[in-house]
Each structure stands twice: as structure tokens, then as C-alpha cells.
C-alpha positions in Angstrom: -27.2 14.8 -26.8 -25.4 11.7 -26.2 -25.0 10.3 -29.7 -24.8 6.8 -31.0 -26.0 6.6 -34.6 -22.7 6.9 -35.9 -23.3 4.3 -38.6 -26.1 6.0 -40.0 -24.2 9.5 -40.1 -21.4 10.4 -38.3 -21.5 12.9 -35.9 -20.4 15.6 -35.0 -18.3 16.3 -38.0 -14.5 17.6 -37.7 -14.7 21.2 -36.4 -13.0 22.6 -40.1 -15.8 21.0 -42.0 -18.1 23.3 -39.9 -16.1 26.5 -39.7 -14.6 26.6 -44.0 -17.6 25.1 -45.8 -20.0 28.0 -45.9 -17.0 30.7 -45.7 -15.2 28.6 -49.2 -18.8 27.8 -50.7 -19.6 32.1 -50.1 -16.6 32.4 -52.6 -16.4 29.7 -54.8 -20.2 29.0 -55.0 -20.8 28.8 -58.3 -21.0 26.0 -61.3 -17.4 24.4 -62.3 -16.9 23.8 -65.8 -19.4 25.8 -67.0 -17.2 29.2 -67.8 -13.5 30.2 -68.2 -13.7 32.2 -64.8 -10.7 32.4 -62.3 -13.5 31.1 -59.5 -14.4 28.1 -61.7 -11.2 27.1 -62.5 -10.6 27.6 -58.5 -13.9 25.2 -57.8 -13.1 23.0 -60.7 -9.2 22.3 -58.3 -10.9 21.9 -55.4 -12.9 19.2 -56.6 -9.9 17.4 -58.5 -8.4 17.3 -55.0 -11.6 16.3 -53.3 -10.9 13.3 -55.7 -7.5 12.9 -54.8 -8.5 12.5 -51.4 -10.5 9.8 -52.3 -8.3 7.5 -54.2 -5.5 7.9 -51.6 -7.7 6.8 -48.9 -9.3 4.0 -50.9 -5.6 3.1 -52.1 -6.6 3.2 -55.8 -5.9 5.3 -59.0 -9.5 4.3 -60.5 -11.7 7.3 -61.5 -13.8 9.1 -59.2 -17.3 9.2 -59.7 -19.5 12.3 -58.0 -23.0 11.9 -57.4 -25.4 12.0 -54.2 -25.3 9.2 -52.3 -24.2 6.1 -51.9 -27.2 4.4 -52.7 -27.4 6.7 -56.1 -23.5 5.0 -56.8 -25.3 1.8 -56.2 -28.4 2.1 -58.2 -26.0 3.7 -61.0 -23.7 0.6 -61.5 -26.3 -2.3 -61.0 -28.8 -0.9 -63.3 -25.7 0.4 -65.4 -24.0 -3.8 -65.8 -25.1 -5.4 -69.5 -26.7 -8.4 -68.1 -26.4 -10.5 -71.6 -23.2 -12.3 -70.0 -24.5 -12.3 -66.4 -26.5 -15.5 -65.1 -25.6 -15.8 -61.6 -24.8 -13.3 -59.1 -23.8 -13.6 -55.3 -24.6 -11.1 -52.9 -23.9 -11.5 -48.7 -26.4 -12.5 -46.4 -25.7 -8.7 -44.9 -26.3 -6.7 -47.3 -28.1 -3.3 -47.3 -31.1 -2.6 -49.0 -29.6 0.2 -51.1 -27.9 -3.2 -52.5 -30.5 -5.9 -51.9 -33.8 -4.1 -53.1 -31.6 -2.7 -56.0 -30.6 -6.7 -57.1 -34.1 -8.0 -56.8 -35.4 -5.4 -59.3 -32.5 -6.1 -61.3 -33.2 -9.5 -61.4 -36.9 -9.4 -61.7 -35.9 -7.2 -65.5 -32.9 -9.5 -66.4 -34.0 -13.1 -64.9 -30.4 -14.0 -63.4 -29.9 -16.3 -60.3 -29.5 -14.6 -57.3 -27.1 -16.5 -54.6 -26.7 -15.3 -51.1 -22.8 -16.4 -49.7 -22.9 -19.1 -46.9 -21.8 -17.3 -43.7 -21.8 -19.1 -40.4 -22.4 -15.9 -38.2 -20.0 -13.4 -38.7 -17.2 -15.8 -40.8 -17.4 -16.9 -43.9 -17.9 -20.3 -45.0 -14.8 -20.6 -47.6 -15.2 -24.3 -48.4 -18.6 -23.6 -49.3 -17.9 -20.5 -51.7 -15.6 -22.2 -53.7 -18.0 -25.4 -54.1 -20.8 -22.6 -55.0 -18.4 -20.6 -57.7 -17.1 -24.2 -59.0 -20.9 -25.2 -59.7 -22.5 -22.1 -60.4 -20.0 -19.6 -61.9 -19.9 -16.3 -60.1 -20.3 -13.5 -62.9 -21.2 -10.8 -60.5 -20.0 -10.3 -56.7 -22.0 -7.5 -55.0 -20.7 -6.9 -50.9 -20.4 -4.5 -48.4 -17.3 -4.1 -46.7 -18.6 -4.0 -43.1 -22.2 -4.7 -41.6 -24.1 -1.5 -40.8 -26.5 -4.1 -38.3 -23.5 -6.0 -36.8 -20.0 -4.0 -37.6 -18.7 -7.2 -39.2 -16.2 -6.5 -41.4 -16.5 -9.8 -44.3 -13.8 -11.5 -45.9 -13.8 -9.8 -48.8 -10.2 -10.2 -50.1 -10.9 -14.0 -50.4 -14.4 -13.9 -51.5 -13.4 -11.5 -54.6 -10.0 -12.8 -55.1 -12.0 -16.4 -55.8 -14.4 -14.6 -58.0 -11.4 -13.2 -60.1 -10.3 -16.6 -61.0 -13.7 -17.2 -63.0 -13.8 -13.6 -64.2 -16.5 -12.0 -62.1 -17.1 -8.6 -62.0 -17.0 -7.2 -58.3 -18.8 -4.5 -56.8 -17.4 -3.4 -52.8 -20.0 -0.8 -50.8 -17.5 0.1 -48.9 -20.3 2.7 -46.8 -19.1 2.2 -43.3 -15.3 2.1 -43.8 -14.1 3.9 -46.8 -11.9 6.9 -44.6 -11.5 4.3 -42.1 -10.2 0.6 -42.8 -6.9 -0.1 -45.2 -7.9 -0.8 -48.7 -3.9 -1.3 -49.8 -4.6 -5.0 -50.5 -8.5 -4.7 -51.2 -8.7 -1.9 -54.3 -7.3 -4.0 -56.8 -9.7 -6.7 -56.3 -12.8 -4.6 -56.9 -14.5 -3.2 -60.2 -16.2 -0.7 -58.4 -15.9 1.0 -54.6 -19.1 2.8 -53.8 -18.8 5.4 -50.7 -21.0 7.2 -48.5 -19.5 11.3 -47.7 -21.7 11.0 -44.5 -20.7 8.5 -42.6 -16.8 7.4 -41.7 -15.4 10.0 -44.4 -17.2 12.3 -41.7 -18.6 14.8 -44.5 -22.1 16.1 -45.2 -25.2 14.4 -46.5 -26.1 14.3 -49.8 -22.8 13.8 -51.2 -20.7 10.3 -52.1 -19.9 8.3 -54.8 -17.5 5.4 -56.2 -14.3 4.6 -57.4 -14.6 3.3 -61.3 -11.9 1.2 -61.3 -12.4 -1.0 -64.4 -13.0 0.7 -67.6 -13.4 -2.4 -69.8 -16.9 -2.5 -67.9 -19.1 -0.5 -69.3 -22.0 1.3 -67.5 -25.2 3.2 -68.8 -26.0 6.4 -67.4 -28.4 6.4 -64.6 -28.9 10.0 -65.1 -28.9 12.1 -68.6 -28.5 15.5 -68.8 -26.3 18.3 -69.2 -22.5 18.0 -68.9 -20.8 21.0 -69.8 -19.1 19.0 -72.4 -20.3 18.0 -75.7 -23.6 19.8 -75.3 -24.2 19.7 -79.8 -24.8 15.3 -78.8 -28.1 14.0 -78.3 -26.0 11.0 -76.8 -24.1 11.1 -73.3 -20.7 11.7 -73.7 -18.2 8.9 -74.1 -15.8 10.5 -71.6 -15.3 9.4 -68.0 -16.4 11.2 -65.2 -18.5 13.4 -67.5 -21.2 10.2 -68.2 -21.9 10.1 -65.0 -22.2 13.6 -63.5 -24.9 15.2 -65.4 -26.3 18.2 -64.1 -25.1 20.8 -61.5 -23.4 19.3 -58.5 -23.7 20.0 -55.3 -20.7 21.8 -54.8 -21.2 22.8 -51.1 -21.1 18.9 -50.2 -18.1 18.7 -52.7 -16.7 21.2 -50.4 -17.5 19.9 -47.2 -16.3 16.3 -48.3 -13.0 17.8 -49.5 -12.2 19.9 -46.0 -13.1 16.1 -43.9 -11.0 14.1 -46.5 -8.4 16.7 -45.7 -9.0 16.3 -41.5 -9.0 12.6 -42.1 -5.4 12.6 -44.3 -4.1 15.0 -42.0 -5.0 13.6 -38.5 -4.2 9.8 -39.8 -6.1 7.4 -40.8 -4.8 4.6 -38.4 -5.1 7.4 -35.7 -8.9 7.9 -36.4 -9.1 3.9 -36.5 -7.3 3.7 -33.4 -9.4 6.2 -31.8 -12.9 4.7 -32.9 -11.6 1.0 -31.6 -10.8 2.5 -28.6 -14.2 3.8 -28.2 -15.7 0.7 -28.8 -14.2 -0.9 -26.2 -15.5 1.7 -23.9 -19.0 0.7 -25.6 -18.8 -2.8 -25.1 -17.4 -2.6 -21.8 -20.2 -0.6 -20.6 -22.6 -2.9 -22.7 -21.1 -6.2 -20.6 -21.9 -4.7 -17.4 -25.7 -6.0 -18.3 -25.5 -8.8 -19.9 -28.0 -10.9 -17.7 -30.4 -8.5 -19.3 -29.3 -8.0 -22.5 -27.9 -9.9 -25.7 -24.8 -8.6 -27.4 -24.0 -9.2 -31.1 -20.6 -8.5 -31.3 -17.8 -10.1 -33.4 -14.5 -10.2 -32.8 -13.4 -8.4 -36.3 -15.5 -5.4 -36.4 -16.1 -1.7 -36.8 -17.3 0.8 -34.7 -21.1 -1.0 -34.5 -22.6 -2.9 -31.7 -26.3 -4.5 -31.7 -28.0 -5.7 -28.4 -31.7 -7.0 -28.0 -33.4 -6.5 -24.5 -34.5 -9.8 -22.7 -37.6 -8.2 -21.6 -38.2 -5.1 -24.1 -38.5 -4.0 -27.4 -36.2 -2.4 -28.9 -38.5 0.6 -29.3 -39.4 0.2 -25.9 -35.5 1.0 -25.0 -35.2 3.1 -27.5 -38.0 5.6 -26.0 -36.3 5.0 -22.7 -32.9 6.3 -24.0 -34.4 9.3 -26.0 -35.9 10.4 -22.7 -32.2 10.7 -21.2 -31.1 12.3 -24.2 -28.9 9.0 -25.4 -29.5 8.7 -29.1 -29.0 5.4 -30.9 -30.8 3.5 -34.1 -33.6 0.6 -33.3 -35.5 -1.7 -36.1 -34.3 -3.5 -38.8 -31.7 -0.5 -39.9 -32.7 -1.3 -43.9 -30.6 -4.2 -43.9 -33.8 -7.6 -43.1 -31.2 -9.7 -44.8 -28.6 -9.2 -42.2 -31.3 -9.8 -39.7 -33.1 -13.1 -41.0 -29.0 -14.2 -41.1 -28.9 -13.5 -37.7 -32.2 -14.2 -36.4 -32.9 -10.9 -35.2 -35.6 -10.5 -37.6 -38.7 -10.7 -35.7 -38.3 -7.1 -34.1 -34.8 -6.1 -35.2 -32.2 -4.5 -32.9 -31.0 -1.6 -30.6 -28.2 -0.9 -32.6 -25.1 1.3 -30.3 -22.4 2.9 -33.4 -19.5 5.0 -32.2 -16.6 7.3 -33.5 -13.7 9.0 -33.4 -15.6 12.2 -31.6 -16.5 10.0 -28.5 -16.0 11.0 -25.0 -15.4 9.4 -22.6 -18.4 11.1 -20.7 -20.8 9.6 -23.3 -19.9 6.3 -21.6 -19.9 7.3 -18.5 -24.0 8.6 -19.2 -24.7 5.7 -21.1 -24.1 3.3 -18.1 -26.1 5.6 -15.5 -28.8 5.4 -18.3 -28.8 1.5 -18.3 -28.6 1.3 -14.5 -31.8 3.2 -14.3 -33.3 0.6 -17.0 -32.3 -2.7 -15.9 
């Protein structure tokens, strides 16, 4: 399979995720923190380090929060916020609908203002933020870091560093390039950093999380249970990660998401960067080659993502096309309709191309014969 849904979960994973996660999860597969035993003190490390991973990639000493997914991370601090001080919050016009859907409900219990940020395209309209924030005060920011639709990656240093001067409290999804972009001068300008293990930290489903880098917010629970702490308390504990990892984890993805943390630390960061921007100019070049038949969203400041529309096709019509040669790739609205209305892709959505750092060049090479034999 030629493979091109890279934004919705990388793949293939390193070859060390495959070959040590079974082999460590067959001895160290038991329940951390739950008994005194040499293996759960060994499981109870690895995950410490797992956690270390994370806030050296994401260039933060905030807490690392464990949980399922990104969208759990998201659900967790939204529905988490005490909304008594918060009347208006701003979200992008690309946002997700692990965000978006999430906000609306928010809003439809707490009855805040919702604002979408002006883009024009791909770039921010700055003079129009700070005329927003001046006349409606920003007291939550919610954004992603990069477009899973369009690969834009959104001026989020200067749209959180204006919401700091009036106190707002900032949220990053930072799904499609935590493991990937630089965060040195991004971390300290964001409450909260949600990531996805799946994606460009190249780890296993059903594993992610988010960085809880400002304890003077405080969250509820979305989940109550056990602990392994305090277990005499009809209240969740006080104590930080504990709140918010009830029950048993899932220590197989904790494993897996250490071992590609570890790949990604050890093979370099810029060098996996590097390698995906490489590979999408191999995309894009391959992409130009039928332009009189195709339209190309692409901006110039972007991750690994590129969406086309067909001038004469559906996307699903391509989409079938490309399944039948065995090129796989992600059509429709790709949960984000915001990002599409912006765009005015909304009517049928987009063929949506995604790359990363485990494409060949042969996968380029098929994908143009492919498109040859369409257009």
C-alpha cells in the first residue's frame, strides 16, 4: 500500500516500536502503582521516562497528563475550565471538531461568546485580533498548532502572546506537530498542550495526552475512579497527575509511545522534520504536474499536509480511483467543517495527500503513474 493518511495516523511506525512493545509489555505487563513489586516499580520508570520524552520534545517542564487520546485531553480541560470568570472565548476558523463540537456544548451549558479569529487564508489577520481582544476581552484562547485539512501551521506565538497581556488562559492542540515542530519559544505561552501518541510522535492509537503547564488553573476531573492513591477519599485526589489518570492505563500504548519518543529523540528531531519537508516537496511536485486538472491548497508555512479538489470529480470519486491502485489517502471534510467553510471547500470537502518521515521515494514515483492514468 502506498500510504498517504499520515495526518490521521502515522504510518508505518519506527521499526523499534514494532519489534520491543510486545516483547517489554510480555514482561512488564502489569498495573504500575498498584503493588511494591520490582516489575511495577520497573513499569512505573518507564512511564516517568515516557514523560520525559514528552516535555523535552514539547520544550516544557509542565506535568504530563496520560489519558487516551487527544480528543479525551481536549474534552478533559474544556469541560474541566470554571467558566464563572470566562465570557468570551476565541477559537480559529481551523479547528478540529475534537475542539469545535467540544466548545459549542461548552458554550450551550455556560452561555459565553464564542469568537472565531479573522484569518485571511492561511495568515492571520493581526490588526484585526488585537481590535477583537481590545473590545471583547479574550478570557480563553483555544488553537491548534497546524491544520489537519490544510497543513497550516497558525501564528500562534502572536495570537497567545496578545492574549497573555489581558490574562487569557490558552489551550494549544498541538495534534499534528508535537514530535515534530520546535516548541522552545511556543511552551511558555500555553496553559495547556494536548498531543496525539498516533500521529507525528509516531506511536500507537489509543494513547496521548497534554502537558499541564499552569497549576493556578484548576481543572475537574473528567473521569473518577480509582487511583492507587488515597483510595479511604470519596473525593479525587488533590495531587497532580493522579486527578486525572483514574483507572488502569493502557500500559502497552505507554510502552509503545515511550520506545517512538525514544526513535524520535534519538534520530533528531530536525532530522525527522527535515525528512518529512523533503517528502513534501516530492508530493507537491508530483501534485503540480496536474494542475490544469486539479486545485492545490497549499501554504507556504506548512506541515506535512496537502489538499487538492478535482475540477471534474468528487473527491470520493478520486478517492475510489486511488484505492483501486492501492494509493491510500483521506477524502471529506476530515472532522474539521470549520476549516472548510474558511476555505470554501465546504460543499464536498477535499482529497487530502499527508506524508512522513517513512516516505519513499517510490511512493511518488506510483502516485504520479496513478494520476497519469486519471487525468
Amino acid at each position: 500500500m502506498i500510504y498517504f493518511d499520515n495526518a490521521a495516523t502515522t504510518f508505518p511506525k519506527p521499526k523499534e516500536v514494532y519489534n520491543e512493545t510486545m516483547s517489554i509489555y510480555q514482561d512488564l505487563g502489569l498495573n504500575f502503582s498498584r503493588n511494591s513489586s520490582s516489575k511495577s516499580k520497573e513499569a512505573s520508570t518507564l512511564k516517568e521516562n515516557l514523560k520525559s520524552n514528552i516535555q523535552q520534545l514539547l520544550s516544557s517542564k509542565g506535568e504530563v497528563i496520560l489519558n487516551p487520546s487527544a480528543t479525551f485531553s481536549l474534552n478533559e480541560i474544556i469541560f474541566g475550565l470554571d467558566y464563572s470568570g470566562i465570557k468570551t472565548v476565541y477559537i480559529s476558523p481551523f479547528e478540529h471538531n475534537a475542539v469545535y463540537r467540544s466548545i459549542k456544548e461548552a458554550q450551550k451549558r455556560y452561555k459565553f461568546d464564542l469568537e472565531i479569529i479573522k484569518f485571511q487564508e492561511y495568515s492571520l489577520d493581526y490588526e484585526d485580533l488585537e481590535l477583537k481582544f481590545l473590545s471583547k476581552k479574550p478570557d480563553l484562547i483555544i488553537c491548534l498548532h497546524a491544520s489537519n485539512v490544510f497543513g497550516n501551521i497558525l501564528s500562534i506565538k502572536n495570537i497567545f502572546s496578545k492574549g497573555r497581556e489581558y490574562s487569557a488562559t490558552t489551550l494549544l492542540d498541538a495534534s499534528q506537530t508535537a514530535g515534530l515542530l520546535d516548541f522552545s519559544e511556543l511552551s511558555s505561552l500555553c496553559d495547556f498542550i494536548v498531543f496525539a501518541g498516533h500521529k507525528t510522535l509516531y506511536g500507537p492509537s489509543g494513547i496521548g495526552g497534554y502537558i499541564y503547564n499552569n497549576k493556578n488553573i484548576k481543572l475537574n476531573p473528567l473521569l473518577y475512579g480509582g487511583t492507587g492513591i488515597k483510595s479511604e477519599e470519596t473525593d479525587m485526589p488533590k495531587d497532580i497527575p493522579e486527578r486525572y489518570e483514574s483507572g488502569s492505563p493502557n500500559l502497552l500504548g505507554i510502552i509503545g509511545l515511550k520506545i517512538s519518543t525514544d526513535w524520535i529523540i534519538a534520530t533528531g528531531r530536525d532530522k525527522v522534520l527535515k525528512k518529512e519537508k523533503e517528502n513534501y516537496s516530492r508530493l507537491l511536485a508530483v501534485l503540480e504536474e496536474f494542475e490544469w486538472d486539479i486545485s492545490i491548497f497549499y501554504p507556504e508555512n506548512s506541515v506535512g499536509i496537502i489538499s487538492i479538489t478535482a475540477k471534474n470529480s468528487s473527491p470520493q470519486e478520486i478517492e475510489m480511483m486511488l484505492n483501486d491502485s492501492n494509493v491510500s489517502v483521506r477524502t471529506g471534510m476530515h472532522c474539521s467543517p470549520l476549516a472548510h467553510k474558511h476555505m470554501g471547500t465546504d460543499e464536498k470537502g477535499t482529497i487530502r495527500f499527508s506524508v512522513s518521515y517513512f516516505n519513499e521515494n517510490s511512493d511518488f514515483e506510483k502516485l504520479e503513474e496513478v494520476f497519469e492514468d486519471i487525468f
